[in-house]
C-alpha positions in Angstrom: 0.0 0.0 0.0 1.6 2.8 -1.3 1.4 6.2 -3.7 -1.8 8.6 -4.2 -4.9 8.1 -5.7 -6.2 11.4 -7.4 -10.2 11.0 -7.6 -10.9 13.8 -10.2 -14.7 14.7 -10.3 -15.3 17.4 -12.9 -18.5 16.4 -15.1 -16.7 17.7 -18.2 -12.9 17.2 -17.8 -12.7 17.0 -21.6 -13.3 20.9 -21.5 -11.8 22.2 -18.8 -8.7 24.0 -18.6 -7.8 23.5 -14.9 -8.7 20.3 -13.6 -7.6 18.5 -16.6 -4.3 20.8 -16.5 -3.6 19.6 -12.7 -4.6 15.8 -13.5 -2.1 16.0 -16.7 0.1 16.8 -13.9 -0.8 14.4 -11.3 -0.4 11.6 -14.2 3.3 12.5 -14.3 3.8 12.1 -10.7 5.5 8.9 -9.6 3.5 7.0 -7.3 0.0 8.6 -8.1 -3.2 6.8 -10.2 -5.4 9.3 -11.5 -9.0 7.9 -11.6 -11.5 10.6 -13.6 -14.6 9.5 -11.5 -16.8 10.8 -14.4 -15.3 8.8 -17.1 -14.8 5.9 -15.5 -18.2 5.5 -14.1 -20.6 4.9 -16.6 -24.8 6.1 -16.3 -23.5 7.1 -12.9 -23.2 4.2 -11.4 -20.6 4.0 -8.8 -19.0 0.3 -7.2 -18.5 0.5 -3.7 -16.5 -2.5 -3.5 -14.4 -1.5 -7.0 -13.5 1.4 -5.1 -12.7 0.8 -1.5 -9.9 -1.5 -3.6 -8.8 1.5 -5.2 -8.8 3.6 -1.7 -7.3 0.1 -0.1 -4.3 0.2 -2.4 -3.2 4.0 -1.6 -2.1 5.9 1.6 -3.1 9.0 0.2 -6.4 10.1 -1.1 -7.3 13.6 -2.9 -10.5 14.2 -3.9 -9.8 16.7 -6.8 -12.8 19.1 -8.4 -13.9 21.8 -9.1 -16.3 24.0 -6.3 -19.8 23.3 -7.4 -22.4 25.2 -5.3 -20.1 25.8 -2.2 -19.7 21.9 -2.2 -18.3 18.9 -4.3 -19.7 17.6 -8.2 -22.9 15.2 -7.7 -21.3 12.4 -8.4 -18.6 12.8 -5.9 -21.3 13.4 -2.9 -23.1 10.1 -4.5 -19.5 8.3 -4.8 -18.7 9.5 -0.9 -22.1 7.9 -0.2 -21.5 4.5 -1.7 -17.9 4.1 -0.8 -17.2 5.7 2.5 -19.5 2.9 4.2 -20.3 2.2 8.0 -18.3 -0.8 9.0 -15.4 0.1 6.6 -15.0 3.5 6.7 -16.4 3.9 10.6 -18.5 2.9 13.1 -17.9 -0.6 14.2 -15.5 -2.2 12.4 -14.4 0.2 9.9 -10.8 1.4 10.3 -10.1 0.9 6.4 -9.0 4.6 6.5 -7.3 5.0 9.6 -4.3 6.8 9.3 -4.4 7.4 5.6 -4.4 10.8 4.2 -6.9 12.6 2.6 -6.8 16.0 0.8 -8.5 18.8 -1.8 -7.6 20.1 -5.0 -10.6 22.9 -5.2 -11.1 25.3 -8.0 -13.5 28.1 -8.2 -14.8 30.7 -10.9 -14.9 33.1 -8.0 -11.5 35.0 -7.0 -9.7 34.4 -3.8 -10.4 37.9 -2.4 -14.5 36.5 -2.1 -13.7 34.2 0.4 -12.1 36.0 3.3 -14.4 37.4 6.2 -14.7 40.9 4.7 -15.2 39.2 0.9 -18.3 38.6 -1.0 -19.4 35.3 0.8 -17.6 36.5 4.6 -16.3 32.7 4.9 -12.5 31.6 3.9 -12.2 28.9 1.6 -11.1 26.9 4.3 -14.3 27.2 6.1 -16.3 26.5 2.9 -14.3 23.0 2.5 -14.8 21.9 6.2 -17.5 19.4 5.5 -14.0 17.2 4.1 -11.7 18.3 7.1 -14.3 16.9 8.7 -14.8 13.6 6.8 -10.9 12.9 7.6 -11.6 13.4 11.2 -14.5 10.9 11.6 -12.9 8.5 9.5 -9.2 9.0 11.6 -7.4 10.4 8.7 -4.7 13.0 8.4 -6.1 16.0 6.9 -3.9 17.8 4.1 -3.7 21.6 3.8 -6.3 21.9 0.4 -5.2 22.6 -3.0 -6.8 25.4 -4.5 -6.6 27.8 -7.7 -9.3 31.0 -7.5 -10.1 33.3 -10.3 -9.8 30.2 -12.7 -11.6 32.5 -15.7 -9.1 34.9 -15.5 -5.9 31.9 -15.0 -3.7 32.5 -18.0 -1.6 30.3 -19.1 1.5 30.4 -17.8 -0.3 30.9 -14.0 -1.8 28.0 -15.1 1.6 25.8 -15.8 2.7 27.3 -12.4 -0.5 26.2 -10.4 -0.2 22.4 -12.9 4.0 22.4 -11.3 2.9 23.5 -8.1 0.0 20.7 -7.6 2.2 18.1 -8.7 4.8 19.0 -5.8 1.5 19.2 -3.2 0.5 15.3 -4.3 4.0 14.6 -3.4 5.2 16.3 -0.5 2.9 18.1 0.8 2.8 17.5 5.1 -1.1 16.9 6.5 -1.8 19.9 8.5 -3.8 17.6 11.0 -2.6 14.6 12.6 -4.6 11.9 13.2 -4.3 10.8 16.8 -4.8 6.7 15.4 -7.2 5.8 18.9 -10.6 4.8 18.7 -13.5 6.6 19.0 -15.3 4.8 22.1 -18.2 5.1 20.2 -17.0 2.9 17.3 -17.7 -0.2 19.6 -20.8 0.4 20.0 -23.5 -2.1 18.0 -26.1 -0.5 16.3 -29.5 -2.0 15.6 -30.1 -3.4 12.3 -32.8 -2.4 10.0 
């Protein structure tokens, strides 16, 4: 177990400058697997048990799209739904993630001066994202400092090659900025009633 898997979730990588610029980048990274959840998912139907093998094989996860209504793409809220499942992923039993990593790569039309307290929406970007921080801390993962490019409409192309250089050196060496403590939640014991 070893290396990164990239989940890119942008329903039109095909056409889009930044998220395909920064997976052309993860590609040439030793020791990361890019998997472009659109593509490679068919009528939207995701395999839970295809892709906890894919999670199992890694030690680093990042969950790479672009911001979508202050949130994820669909299909990675659906895909975080099927895969991250009670028993595996937490609750009793599930310790598949413990002490991996997890991280973002988040791009956004808006410009990074919106998202401070005094900007357009009065929230960082940070604070916007939480609902992963948060995903790494039930499941008992490290949490890496998120990946982000604002302003993507007026990115030219040579910011663009810089942000592409700079994500490849995040997927590689980039430290978590929370540290899992490993120890069980007391409440993971506990048995649940069964529907």
């Amino acid at each position: 177990m070893t290396g990164t898997l990239v989940i890119v979730a942008h329903p039109d990588l095909a056409h889009s400058r930044i998220n395909a610029a920064w997976a052309a980048a993860a590609r040439g990274c030793e020791g990361c697997t890019v998997h472009d959840l659109y593509a490679e998912t068919p009528g939207g139907r995701i395999d839970g048990a295809r892709e906890r093998a894919r999670i199992d094989a890694h030690d680093r996860i990042v969950l790479q799209f672009p911001l979508t209504w202050y949130s994820c793409p669909p299909l990675l809220s659906e895909w975080m739904g099927a895969v991250l499942q009670r028993g595996w992923a937490y609750g009793p039993g599930g310790r598949a993630l413990r002490l991996k990593t997890l991280g973002i790569a988040v791009s956004t039309g808006s410009n990074g001066a919106d998202y401070s307290p005094d900007g357009r929406y009065g929230h960082t970007l940070d604070a916007v994202t939480l609902p992963f921080e948060l995903l790494a801390i039930h499941t008992g993962m490290h949490y890496l400092p998120a990946f982000t490019l604002t302003g993507v409409r007026d990115c030219d192309d040579a910011a663009l090659a810089q942000s592409a250089a700079r994500y490849a050196r995040h997927l590689c060496h980039a430290a978590p900025r929370r540290i899992a403590s490993g120890a069980d939640d007391a409440r993971a014991k506990t048995r649940y009633p069964t529907a």
